[in-house]
N, C-alpha and C positions, 0 to 999 in steps of 0.2 A: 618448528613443527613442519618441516619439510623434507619432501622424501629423502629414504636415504642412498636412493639409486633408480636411475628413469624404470619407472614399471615397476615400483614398488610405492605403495602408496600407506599414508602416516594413518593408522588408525588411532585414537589416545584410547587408554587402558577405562578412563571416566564416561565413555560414551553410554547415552540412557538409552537408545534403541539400534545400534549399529554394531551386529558381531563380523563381519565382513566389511570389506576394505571397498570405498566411496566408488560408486559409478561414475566410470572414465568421463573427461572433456572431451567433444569432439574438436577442430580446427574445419569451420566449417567451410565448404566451397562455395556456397551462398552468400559468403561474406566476409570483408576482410577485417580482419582483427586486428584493433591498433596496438601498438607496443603497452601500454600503460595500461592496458586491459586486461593483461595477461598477470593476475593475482593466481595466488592457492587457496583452490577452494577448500583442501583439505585442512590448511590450515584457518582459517575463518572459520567452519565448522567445530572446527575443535575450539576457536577461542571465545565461541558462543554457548558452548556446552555447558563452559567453565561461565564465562563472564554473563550470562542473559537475565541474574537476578540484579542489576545494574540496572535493569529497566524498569524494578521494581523501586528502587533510590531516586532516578529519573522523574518518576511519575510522582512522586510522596512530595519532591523539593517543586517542582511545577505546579502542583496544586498547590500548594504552602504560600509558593511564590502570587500566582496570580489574584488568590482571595485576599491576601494582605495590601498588593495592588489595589486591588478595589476597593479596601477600608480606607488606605491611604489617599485615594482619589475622590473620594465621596463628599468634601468640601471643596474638590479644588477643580479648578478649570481643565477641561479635556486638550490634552495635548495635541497640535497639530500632527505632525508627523509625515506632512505630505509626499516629501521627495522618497526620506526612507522608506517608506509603505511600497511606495512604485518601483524602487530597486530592490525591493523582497521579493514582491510579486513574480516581477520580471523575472527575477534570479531563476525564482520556482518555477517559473512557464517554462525558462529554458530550458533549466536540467531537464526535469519533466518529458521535454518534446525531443530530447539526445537518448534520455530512457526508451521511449516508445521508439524510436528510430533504429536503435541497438538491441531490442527484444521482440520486437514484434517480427522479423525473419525468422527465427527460429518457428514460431509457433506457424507463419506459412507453411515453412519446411515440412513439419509433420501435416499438416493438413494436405501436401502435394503429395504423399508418399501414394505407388501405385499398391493400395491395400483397402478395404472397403470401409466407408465411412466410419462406420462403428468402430473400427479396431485406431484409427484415426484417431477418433475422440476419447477411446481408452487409453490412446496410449499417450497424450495431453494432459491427461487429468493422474493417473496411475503410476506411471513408469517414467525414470529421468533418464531414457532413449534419446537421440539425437541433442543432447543436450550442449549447446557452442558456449566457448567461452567470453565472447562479447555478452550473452545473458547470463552467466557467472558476475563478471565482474560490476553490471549496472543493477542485479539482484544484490547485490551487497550493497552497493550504493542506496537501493531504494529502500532496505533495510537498518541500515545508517540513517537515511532521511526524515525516517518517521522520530526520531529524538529532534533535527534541527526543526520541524514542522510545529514543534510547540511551542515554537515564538512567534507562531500568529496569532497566541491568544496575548502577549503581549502588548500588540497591536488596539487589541480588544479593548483590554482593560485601560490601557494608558488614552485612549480618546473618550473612554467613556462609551461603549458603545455597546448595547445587549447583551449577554453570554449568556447561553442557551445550555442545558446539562447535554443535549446530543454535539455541542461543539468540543468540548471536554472531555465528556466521555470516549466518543470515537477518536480523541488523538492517542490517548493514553491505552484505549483494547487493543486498536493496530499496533501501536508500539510492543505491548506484552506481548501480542500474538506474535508478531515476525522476528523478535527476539528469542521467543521460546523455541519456537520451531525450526530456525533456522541449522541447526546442527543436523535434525533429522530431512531438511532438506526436502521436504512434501513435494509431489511434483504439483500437486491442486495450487502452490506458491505460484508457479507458471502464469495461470489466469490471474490471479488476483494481480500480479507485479504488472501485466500488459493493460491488464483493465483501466488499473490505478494511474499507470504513468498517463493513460490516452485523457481519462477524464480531470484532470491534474490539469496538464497542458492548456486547456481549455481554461479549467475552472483558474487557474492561475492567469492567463491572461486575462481574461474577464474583470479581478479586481485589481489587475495593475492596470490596465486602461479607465477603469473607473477612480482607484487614484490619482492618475496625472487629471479629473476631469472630462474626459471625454466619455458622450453618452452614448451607454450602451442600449440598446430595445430590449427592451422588459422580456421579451421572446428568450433571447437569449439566456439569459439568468433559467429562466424556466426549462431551459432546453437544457443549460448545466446538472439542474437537479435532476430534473427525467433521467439524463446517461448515469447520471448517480444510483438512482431507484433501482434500471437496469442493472447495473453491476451489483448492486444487490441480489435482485434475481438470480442472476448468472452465478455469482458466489453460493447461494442456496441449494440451484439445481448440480454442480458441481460437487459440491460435499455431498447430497443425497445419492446421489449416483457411485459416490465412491462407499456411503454409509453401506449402501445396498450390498456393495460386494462383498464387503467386511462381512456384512449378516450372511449371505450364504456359503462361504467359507472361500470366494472366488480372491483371484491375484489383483491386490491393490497398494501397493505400497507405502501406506501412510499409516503412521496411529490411529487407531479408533479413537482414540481421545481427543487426539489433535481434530478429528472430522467433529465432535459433539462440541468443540470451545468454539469453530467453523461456526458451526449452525447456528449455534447460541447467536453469535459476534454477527454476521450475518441478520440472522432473524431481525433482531432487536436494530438494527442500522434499519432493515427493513419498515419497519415501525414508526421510528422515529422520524428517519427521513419521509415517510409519507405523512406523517401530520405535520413534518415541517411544510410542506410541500402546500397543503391543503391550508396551513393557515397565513403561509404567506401569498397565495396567488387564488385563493376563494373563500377564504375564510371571513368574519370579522372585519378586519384591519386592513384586510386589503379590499374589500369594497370600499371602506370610507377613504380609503386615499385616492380609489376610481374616480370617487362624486368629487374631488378637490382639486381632479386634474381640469 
């Protein structure tokens, strides 16, 4: 699925919202593009068109998998797992922080451009303008990622260790989401991929350092979830703002649909993570572990 001659670009006949041919890569002068970065987006796009109810098989054999885990584990002694946990972790921090390092230029980019803030931030959220192919090829990755990410519940289950319906839930909505939408290519994906990768980086070093042992300050942990909550926000106010343009008949590039699954997906993270938030660090449970320290 690859052009059939430079400046001609691969449309497939199956696409659900693309009657025009994929908005050009830049080669950006902000930054240099390593050889192995240089994928077709158009062909990705097409192979998601096709392939992204995979995510729905994904999701069915993951939850299959890790509740039977748990029946399986319900008499028996909690697996250590110590070394493997902290080369997961680690693994994740990395990729994670090579993500944020390779997509976060871009979105500088637009924010330097000499045009007033507003059009700035329209054109961030709306339009896939200045768009390089260093955030091509780690926007695939981190759309790829969210399938290897559900073997942290693995982790979970095989030490015995709580599982939470928002730990569950949010691997498997990210997953459907960025699988689904990936052919239509939303540029609102922009934010979420830079958000994601930065609080990733973090959250990912945080329980590989806690796996090898080494203590982290409670602050921290607290400080992971707040940028969580944040990107919440942020993912809210992003979808409403494009919701907005859709309702007055203004230029925004994305499905309406795909803005109302946003919100949804969004909202309810929203939620979730704030009563996590509330009952691990003031809730109940965490006062009486305050009086024990």
């Amino acid at each position: 699925m690859t052009s059939e001659s430079e400046g001609t670009r691969y449309v497939p006949e199956f696409s659900r919202y693309i009657p025009t041919p994929y908005d050009p890569v830049q080669d950006p002068t902000y930054l240099r593009v390593w050889g192995f970065e240089k994928v077709s987006l158009d062909y990705w796009r097409a192979w998601f068109a096709v392939n992204w109810p995979w995510c729905l098989v994904i999701s069915a054999v993951y939850l299959s998998i890790i509740f039977s885990i748990q029946l399986y584990m319900r008499n028996r002694p909690p697996l250590v797992l110590r070394k493997t946990l902290a080369l997961w972790n680690l693994f994740l921090a990395v990729f994670s922080f090579f993500g944020t390092i390779r997509t976060w230029p871009e979105m500088i980019h637009i924010f330097k451009q000499d045009t007033p803030l507003y059009d700035r931030f329209h054109n961030s959220v709306c339009q896939r303008t200045n768009h390089d192919q260093a955030a091509v090829f780690w926007g695939l990755l981190f759309t790829l990622s969210k399938a290897v990410e559900l073997g942290d519940t693995l982790f979970i289950v095989f030490r015995k260790q709580r599982l939470i319906f928002l730990h569950w839930y949010h691997h498997i909505t990210v997953l459907g989401y960025t699988w689904y939408t990936y052919e239509t290519y939303d540029a609102t994906s922009r934010w979420f991929m830079v958000m994601n990768y930065m609080v990733h980086t973090l959250m990912y070093t945080y329980y590989g350092l806690k796996s090898l042992g080494i203590r982290v300050p409670r602050a921290v942990a607290m400080l992971i979830t707040t940028l969580q909550l944040s990107q919440m926000i942020v993912g809210v106010t992003v979808n409403m703002y494009a919701r907005y343009l859709k309702s007055v008949g203004s230029d925004c590039l994305i499905p309406k649909s795909h803005i109302d699954m946003a919100l949804i997906m969004y909202g309810s993270y929203f939620v979730l993570f704030g009563q996590f938030f509330y009952n691990a660090y003031f809730g109940a449970r965490a006062r009486a572990a305050k009086k024990n320290i």
